[in-house]
ROLO-32778 format. One record per residue: residue in three letters; x negated, y negated, z of N, C-alpha, C, O in turn. Coordinates in steps of 0.05 Angstrom, whole numbers, plus 5000, padded with zeros to 4 digits. Atoms other than C-alpha are relative to their C-alpha. Example, Ala and Ser with C-alpha at 12.3 -4.5 7.8 and 13.67 -1.06 7.14 Angstrom:
2
ala498250245000475450905156498249765000496149765013 ser501650244999472750215143501549785014500549565018 
***
This chain:
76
unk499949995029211240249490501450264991502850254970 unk499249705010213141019485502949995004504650094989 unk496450074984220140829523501649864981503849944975 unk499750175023220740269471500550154983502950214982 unk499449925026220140619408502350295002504050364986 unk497649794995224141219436503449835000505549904990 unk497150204998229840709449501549924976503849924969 unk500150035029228740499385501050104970502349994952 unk500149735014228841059345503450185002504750274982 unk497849844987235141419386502349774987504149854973 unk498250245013239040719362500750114968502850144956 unk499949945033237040929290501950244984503050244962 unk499449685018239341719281501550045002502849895016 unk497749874997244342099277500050265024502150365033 unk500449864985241242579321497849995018495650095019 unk503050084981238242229380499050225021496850185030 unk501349784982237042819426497450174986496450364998 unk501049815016232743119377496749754994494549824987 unk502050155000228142489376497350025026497850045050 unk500949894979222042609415496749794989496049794965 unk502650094999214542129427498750095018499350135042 unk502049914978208342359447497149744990495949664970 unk502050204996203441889465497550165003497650395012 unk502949925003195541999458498349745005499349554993 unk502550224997189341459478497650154991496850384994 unk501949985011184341379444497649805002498149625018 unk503050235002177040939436502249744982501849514988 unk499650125021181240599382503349795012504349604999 unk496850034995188540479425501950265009501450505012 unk497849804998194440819438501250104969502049944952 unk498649935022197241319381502450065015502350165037 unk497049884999205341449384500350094978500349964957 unk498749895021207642019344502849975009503149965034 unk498050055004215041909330500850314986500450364962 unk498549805016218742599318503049965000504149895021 unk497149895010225742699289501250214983499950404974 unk498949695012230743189257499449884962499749674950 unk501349965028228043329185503249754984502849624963 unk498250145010235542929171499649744994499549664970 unk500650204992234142299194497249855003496749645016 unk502350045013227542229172500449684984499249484992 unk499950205013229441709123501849755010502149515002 unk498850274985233541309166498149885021498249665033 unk502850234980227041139209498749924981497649714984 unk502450155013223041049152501149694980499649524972 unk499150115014228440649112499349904971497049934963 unk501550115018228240299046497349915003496249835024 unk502650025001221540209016498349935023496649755024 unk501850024977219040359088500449715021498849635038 unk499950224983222739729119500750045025500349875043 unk499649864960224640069186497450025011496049885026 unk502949974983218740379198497449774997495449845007 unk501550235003214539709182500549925021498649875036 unk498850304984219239269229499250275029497450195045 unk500949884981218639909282496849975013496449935037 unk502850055000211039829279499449805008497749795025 unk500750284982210839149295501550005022500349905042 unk498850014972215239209349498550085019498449915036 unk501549834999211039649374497349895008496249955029 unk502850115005204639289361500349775015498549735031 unk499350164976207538699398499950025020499349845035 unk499149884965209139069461497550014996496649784996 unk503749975002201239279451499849775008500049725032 unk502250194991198338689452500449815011498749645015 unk500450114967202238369507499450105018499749985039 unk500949964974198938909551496450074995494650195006 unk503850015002192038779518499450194991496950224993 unk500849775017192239449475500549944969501749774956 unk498949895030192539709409501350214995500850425007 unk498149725000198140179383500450134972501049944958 unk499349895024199240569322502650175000503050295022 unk497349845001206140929305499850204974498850134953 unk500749755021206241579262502150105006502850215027 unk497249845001212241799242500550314980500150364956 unk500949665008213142639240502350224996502650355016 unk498249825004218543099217501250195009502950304996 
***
């Protein structure tokens, strides 16, 4: 999933070296924070948040074909 949304993400920016996930488990699932350059901020989150929606399910798919839960948090 972390490989995924990094792939993801690096597709999206203008400055994919600068993109960076850190994964965390929890009682609740897996959290992925999603960092990028303060630029490109709005090209992951896109109009009224439709990137980062469609990222999220992507995301959440990969999850729960390996029987988890995932959250994506996207961080500046």
């Amino acid at each position: 999933m972390k490989d995924l949304l990094e792939f993801l993400a690096r597709s999206l920016v203008d400055h994919p070296d600068q993109v960076r996930v850190e994964e965390s488990e929890s009682a609740e699932g897996v959290l992925l924070r999603l960092f990028v350059a303060k630029e490109d901020v709005g090209k992951v989150i896109g109009k009224q948040g439709r990137i980062a929606r469609a990222l999220r399910t992507v995301v959440k798919a990969s999850a729960v074909r390996d029987g988890r839960q995932a959250t994506v948090e996207i961080v500046d």
